[in-house]
C-alpha positions as CSV (number, residue, x, y, z in Angstrom):
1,X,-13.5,-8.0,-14.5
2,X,-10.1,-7.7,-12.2
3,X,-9.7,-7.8,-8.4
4,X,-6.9,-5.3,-7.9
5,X,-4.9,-4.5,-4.7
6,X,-2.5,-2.0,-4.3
7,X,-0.5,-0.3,-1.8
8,X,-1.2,3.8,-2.2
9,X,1.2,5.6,-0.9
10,X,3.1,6.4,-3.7
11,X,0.0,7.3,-5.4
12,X,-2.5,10.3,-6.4
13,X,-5.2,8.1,-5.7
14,X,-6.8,5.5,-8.7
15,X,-7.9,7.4,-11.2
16,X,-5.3,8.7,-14.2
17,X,-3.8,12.5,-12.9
18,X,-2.4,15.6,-15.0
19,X,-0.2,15.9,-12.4
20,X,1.1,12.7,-10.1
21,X,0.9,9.0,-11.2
22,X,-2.8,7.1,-10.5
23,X,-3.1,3.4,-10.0
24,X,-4.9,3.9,-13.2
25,X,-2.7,4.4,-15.5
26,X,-0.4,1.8,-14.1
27,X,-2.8,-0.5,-14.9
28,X,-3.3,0.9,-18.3
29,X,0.3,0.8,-18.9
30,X,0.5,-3.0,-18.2
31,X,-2.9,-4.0,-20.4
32,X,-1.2,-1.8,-23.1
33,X,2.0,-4.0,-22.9
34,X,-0.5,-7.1,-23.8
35,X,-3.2,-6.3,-25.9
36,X,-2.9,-4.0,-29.0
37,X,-6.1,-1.9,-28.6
38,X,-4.5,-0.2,-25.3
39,X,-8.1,-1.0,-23.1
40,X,-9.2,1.5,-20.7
41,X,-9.8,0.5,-17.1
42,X,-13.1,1.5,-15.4
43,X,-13.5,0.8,-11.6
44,X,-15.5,0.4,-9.3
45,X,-14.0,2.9,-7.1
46,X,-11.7,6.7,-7.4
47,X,-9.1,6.0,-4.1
48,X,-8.1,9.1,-2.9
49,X,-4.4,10.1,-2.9
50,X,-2.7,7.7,0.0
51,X,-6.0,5.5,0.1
52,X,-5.4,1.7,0.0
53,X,-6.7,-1.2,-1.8
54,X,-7.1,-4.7,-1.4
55,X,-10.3,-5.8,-3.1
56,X,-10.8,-2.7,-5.8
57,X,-13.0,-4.4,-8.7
58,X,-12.4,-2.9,-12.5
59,X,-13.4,-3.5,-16.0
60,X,-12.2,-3.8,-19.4
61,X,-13.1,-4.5,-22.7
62,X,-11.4,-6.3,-25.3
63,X,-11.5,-7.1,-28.5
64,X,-12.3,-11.0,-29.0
65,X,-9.4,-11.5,-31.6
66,X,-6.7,-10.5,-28.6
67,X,-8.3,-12.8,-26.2
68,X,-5.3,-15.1,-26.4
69,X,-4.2,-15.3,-22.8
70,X,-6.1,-18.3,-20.9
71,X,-7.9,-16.4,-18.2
72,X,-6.0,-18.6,-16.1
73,X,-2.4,-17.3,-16.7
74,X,-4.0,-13.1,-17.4
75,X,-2.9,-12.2,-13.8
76,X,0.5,-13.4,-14.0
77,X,1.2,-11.6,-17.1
78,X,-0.5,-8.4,-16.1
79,X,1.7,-8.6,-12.9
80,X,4.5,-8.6,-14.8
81,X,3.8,-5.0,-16.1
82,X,3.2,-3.7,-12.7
83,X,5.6,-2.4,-10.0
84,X,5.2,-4.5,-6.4
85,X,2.5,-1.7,-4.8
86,X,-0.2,-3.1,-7.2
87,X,-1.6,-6.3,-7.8
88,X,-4.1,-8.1,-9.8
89,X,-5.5,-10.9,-7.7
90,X,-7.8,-12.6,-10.4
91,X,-9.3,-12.2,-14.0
92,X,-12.6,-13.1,-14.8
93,X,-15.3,-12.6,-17.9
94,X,-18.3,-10.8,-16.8
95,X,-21.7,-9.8,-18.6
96,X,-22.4,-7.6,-21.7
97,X,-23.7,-5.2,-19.2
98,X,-21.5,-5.8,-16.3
99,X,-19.7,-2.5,-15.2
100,X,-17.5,-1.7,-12.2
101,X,-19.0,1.0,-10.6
102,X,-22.5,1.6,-11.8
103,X,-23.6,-2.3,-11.0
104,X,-21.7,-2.3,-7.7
105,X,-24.8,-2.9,-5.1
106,X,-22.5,-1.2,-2.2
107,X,-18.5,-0.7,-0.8
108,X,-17.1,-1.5,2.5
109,X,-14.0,0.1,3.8
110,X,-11.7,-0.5,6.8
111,X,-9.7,2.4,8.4
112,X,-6.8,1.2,10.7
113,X,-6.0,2.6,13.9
114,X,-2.6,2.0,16.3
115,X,-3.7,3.2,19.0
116,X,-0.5,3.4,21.6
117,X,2.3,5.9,22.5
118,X,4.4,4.4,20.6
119,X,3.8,3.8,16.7
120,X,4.1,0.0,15.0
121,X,6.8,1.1,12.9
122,X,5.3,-1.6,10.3
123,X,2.0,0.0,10.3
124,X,3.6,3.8,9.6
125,X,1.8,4.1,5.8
126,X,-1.1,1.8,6.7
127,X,-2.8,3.0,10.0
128,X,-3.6,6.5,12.0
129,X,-1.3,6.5,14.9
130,X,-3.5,8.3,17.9
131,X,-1.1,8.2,20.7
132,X,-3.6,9.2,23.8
133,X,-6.2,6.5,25.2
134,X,-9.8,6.2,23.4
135,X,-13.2,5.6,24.6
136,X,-13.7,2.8,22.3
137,X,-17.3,2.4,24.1
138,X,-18.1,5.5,23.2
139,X,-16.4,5.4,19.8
140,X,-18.9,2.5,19.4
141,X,-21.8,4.1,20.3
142,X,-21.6,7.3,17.8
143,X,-21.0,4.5,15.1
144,X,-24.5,3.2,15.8
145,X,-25.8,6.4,15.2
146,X,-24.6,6.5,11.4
147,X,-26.4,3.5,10.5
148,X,-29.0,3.2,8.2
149,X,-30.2,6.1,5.5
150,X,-29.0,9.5,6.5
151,X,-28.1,12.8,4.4
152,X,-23.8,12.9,4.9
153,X,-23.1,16.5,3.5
154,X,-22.1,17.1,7.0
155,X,-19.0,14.8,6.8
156,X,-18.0,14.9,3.3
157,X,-15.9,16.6,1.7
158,X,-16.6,19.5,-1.5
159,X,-15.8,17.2,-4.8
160,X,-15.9,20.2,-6.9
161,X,-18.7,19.5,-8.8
162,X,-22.3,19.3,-8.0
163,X,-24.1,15.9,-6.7
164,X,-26.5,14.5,-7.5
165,X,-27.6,13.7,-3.8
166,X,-25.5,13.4,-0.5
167,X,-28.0,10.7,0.8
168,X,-26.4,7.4,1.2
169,X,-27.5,4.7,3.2
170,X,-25.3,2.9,6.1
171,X,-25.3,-0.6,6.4
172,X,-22.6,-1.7,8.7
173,X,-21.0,0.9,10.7
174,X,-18.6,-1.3,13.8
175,X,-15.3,-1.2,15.5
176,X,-13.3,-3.7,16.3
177,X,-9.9,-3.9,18.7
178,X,-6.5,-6.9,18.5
179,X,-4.5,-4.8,20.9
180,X,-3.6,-1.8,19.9
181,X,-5.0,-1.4,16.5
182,X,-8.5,-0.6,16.0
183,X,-10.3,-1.4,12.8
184,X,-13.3,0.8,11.8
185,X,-15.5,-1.3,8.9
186,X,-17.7,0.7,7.3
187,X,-20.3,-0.8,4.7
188,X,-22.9,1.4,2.9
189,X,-24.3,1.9,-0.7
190,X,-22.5,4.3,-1.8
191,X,-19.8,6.9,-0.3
192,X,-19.0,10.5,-0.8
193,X,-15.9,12.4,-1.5
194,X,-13.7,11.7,2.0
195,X,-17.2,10.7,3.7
196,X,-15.6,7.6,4.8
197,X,-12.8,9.6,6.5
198,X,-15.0,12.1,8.3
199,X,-16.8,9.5,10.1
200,X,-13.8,7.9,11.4
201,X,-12.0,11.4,12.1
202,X,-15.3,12.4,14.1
203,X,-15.9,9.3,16.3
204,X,-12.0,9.4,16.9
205,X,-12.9,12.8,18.4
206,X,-15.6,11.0,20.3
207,X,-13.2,8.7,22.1
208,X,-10.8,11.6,22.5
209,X,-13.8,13.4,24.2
210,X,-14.2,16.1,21.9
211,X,-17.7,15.6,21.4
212,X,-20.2,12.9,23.1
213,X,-21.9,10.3,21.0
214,X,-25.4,12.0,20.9
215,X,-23.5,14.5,19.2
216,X,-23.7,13.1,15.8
217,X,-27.4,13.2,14.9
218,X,-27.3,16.8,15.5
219,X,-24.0,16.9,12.8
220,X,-26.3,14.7,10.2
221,X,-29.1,17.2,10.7
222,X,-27.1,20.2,10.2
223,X,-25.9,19.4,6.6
224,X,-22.4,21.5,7.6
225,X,-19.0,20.1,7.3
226,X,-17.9,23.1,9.9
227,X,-20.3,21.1,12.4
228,X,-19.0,17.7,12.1
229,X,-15.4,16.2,13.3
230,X,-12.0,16.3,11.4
231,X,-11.2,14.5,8.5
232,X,-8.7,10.9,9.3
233,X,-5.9,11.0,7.8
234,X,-6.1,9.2,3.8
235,X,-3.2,6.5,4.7
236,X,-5.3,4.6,7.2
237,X,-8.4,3.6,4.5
238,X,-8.5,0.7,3.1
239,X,-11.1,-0.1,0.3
240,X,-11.9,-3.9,1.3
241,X,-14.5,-5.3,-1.2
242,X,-17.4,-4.3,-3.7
243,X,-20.9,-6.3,-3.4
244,X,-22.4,-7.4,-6.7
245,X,-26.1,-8.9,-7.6
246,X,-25.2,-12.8,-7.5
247,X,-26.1,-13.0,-11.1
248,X,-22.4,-11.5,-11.3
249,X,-19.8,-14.3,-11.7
250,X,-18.2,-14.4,-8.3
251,X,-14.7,-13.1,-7.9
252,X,-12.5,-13.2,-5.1
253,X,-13.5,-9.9,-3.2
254,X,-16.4,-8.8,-5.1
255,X,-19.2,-11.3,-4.4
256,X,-17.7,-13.7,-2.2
257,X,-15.5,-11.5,-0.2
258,X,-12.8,-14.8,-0.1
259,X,-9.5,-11.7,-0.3
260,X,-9.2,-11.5,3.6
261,X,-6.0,-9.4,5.2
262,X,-4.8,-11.3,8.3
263,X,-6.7,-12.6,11.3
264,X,-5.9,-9.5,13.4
265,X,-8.1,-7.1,10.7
C-alpha cells in the first residue's frame, strides 16, 4: 500500500480520464517506469477534478520476481517518475486481502476557508475565499446537526449511475478558526459524489444567513438536492486520511494519522 499526496489543480480528479490527465495515471506512468508488469493502482478514494490530497491510501500488486526495490528506497524512486504536484509519502506490504477502498473503515476531509476581504494570495488553489463576515456559531451549530447516521441525497450530487444507498453515517462533523481561515473536518464512513462539498457550501450559507441552523434536518428529510445549500467550490477539499482495522500494517496517514499539514490546519 502507498500514502499519496498531491496537489489537484492541474488535475481531472484521481481516477484515469478519456479526456484530461488523472492523478491515476500519473502514478501508473511512474510504477510502469519500474516494474515490468505496468501494475494498476486502486485507491482508496476518486478526488474530484481540483480536489486535494494529502493522505490518499492506494494499492498495488506485484509480481514477487520484480520486488527488487528495498521498500525502504520504493518512494524515492517512484518520486522520481512523478511531476512535483504528486507525492508518495511511504510504501508498505499489506495483506493478501488488503484493498484500498473496500477495507477502508471510513475518510475524513478538511475544506479550507479564507475568510477576509482580501484573499491570501498563497491560499488562491487551496481554500474558498468568502469575502463577507460568517456566523461561525451558527456555522457550528448546523454541523452538529449532520452528525451521526442520516440519508444525504439531499446534498449530493447525481454520479450518473445508480447507488446502492445514499445513507452514510457522520462521525465527526467540526469547524475550527486560526484567523482568517476556517477549517471544516468532516469524518464519516463513507461519502457521496460532492457530499462533502454540499455540507460545507450549505452551512457557509448558514453563516452568510441564507438559511438558520434548524434548517438542515428539514434538507436531510427532504431527500432533494433543490432543497439543500450550494455546492463549495472543488479547490478548497482536502482528502486528509483513510482509517483502517488495526490489523492493517500502520502507514503514515492511514491508521496512525502521523501526515499532519501545519499547526494552523
Amino acid at each position: 500500500m502507498m500514502v499519496i499526496a498531491y496537489d489537484g489543480t492541474r488535475y481531472e480528479g484521481w481516477q484515469v480520464q478519456t479526456i484530461g490527465t488523472g492523478v491515476q495515471e500519473k502514478v501508473e506512468a511512474a510504477l510502469a517506469a519500474l516494474f515490468p508488469s505496468k501494475p494498476r493502482v486502486h485507491s482508496s478514494s476518486r478526488t474530484d477534478t481540483g480536489v486535494h490530497a494529502l493522505g490518499m491510501v492506494a494499492h498495488f500488486d506485484l509480481p514477487r520476481r520484480e520486488c527488487r526495490i528495498p521498500l525502504r528506497q520504493l518512494p524515492l524512486a517512484i518520486n522520481a517518475h512523478l511531476p512535483p504536484d504528486i507525492r508518495v509519502f511511504s510504501v508498505r506490504r499489506a495483506p493478501p486481502d488488503f484493498h484500498a477502498r473496500f477495507s477502508a473503515l471510513g475518510k475524513q476531509y478538511r475544506y479550507q476557508l479564507w475568510n477576509h476581504p482580501v484573499m491570501n494570495p498563497l491560499l488562491r488553489w487551496m481554500a474558498w475565499h468568502v469575502p463577507r463576515p460568517l456566523n461561525l456559531a451558527a456555522m457550528r451549530q448546523a454541523a452538529a446537526h449532520f452528525l451521526g447516521t442520516h440519508d444525504f441525497r439531499a446534498f449530493s450530487a447525481n454520479p450518473g449511475y445508480p447507488r446502492a444507498s445514499t445513507v452514510r453515517t457522520v462521525r465527526r462533523c467540526e469547524w475550527r478558526r486560526s484567523g482568517p481561515l476556517l477549517t471544516c473536518i468532516i469524518e464519516a464512513d463513507g461519502f457521496l459524489y460532492k457530499m462533502c462539498r454540499g455540507l460545507v457550501g450549505t452551512m457557509v450559507q448558514v453563516g452568510l444567513g441564507k438559511y438558520q441552523p434548524d434548517d438542515i434536518p428539514r434538507m436531510l428529510a427532504s431527500g432533494d438536492r433543490r432543497l439543500a445549500g450550494m455546492t463549495a467550490p472543488a479547490h478548497g477539499l482536502i482528502l486528509w486520511k483513510v482509517f483502517y482495522p488495526r490489523r492493517t500494517p500502520p502507514t503514515t496517514a492511514a491508521t496512525t494519522g502521523a501526515i499532519e499539514p501545519p499547526a494552523d490546519e
